[in-house]
N, C-alpha and C positions, 0 to 999 in steps of 0.2 A: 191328586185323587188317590184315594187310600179306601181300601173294606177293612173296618177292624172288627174283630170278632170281642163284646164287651159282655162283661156278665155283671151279675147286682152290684160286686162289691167292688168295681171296676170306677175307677175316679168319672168317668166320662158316663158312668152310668145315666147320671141324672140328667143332662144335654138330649139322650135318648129319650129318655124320658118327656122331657119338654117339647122334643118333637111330634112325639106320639100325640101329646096334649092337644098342641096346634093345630096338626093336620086330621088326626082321628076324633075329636073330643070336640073343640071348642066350636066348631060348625053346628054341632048338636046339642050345644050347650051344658054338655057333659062334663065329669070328673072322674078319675080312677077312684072304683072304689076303693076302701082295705083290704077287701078280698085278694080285686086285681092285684093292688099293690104289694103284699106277702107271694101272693103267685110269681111273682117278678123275680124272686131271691131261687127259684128253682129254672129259670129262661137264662137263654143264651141268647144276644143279638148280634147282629151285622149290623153296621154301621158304615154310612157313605161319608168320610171326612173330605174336603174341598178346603184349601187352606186353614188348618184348625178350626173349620164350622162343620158338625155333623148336620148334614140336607136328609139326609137317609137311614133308613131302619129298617127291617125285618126281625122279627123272635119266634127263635125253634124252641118247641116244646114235647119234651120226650116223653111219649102217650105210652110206646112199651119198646124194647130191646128192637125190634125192627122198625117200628111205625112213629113216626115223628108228626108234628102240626105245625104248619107255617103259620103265624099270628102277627097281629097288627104291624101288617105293613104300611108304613109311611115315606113319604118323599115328598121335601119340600115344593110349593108352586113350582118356584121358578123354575124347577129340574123336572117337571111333568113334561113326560117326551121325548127324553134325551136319553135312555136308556139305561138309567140309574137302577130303576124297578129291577130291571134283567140283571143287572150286578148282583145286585142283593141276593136274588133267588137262586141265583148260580152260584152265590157262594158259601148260602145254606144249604144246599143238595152238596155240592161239595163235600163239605163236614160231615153232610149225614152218611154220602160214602163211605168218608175215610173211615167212620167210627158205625159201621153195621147198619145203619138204616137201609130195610129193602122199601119202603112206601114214605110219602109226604102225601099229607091230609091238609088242606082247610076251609075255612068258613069266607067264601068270597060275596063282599057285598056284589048284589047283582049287576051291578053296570061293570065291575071290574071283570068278570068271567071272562069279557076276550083275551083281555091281558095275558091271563092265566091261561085260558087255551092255547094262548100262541107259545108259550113254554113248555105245553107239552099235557096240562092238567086237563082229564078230563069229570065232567059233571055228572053226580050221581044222586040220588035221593030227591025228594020233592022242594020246592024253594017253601022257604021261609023268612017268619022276620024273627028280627034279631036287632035289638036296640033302635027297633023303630023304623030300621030300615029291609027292603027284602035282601034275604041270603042263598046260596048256593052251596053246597058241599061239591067239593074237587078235589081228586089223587092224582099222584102222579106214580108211576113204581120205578125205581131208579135201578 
């Protein structure tokens, strides 16, 4: 088990990508737009390697000099549970330490909120939907 920290032009990039697809996307019959997609070239991901398979992802997105966005986090089935999740967001706050982030922000689909509460994020703003499904805004201040 490995977190690597991967960025667009990073060979492994697209494996992340395909995860994202799997787990965030194809349940809802979705595609990255071109939008998302060019957005992608300015993120940074964590990645959960398990014998050269990426199961896991998270992408930090630098909103301003302190404040960061935690984004499409994924993790494959089989590792639902096992505390992959909590890798990933520990090793995004990590970074965001080391390099001046005082805040992480995101948009948590609703069912995921406790997740994210038991990490430490609390909920702010009224819920929303967001690609169809309801959403939540959550910070954490590091």
């Amino acid at each position: 088990m490995e977190i690597l920290k991967i960025e667009h032009s990073d060979k492994r990039y697209p494996e992340v990508l395909a995860l994202r697809q799997l787990i965030l996307r194809d349940p809802l019959g979705m595609t990255f737009s071109a939008k998302e997609l060019e957005h992608d070239k300015i993120m940074i991901y964590f990645a959960y390697d398990e014998n050269g398979e990426i199961l896991g992802a998270v992408g930090l997105d630098k909103i301003s000099p302190t404040k960061a966005q935690l984004r499409q986090m994924a993790v494959h089935d089989k590792l639902q549970g096992k505390g992959v999740g909590r890798q990933l967001v520990e090793a995004l706050e990590k970074y965001c330490q080391a390099n001046g982030f005082k805040e992480v922000h995101l948009d948590s689909r609703y069912p995921a909120r406790g997740f994210y509460a038991q990490l430490g994020y609390s909920e702010y703003g009224e819920i929303y939907e967001k690609i169809g499904l309801k959403h939540i805004n959550m910070k954490k201040d590091l």
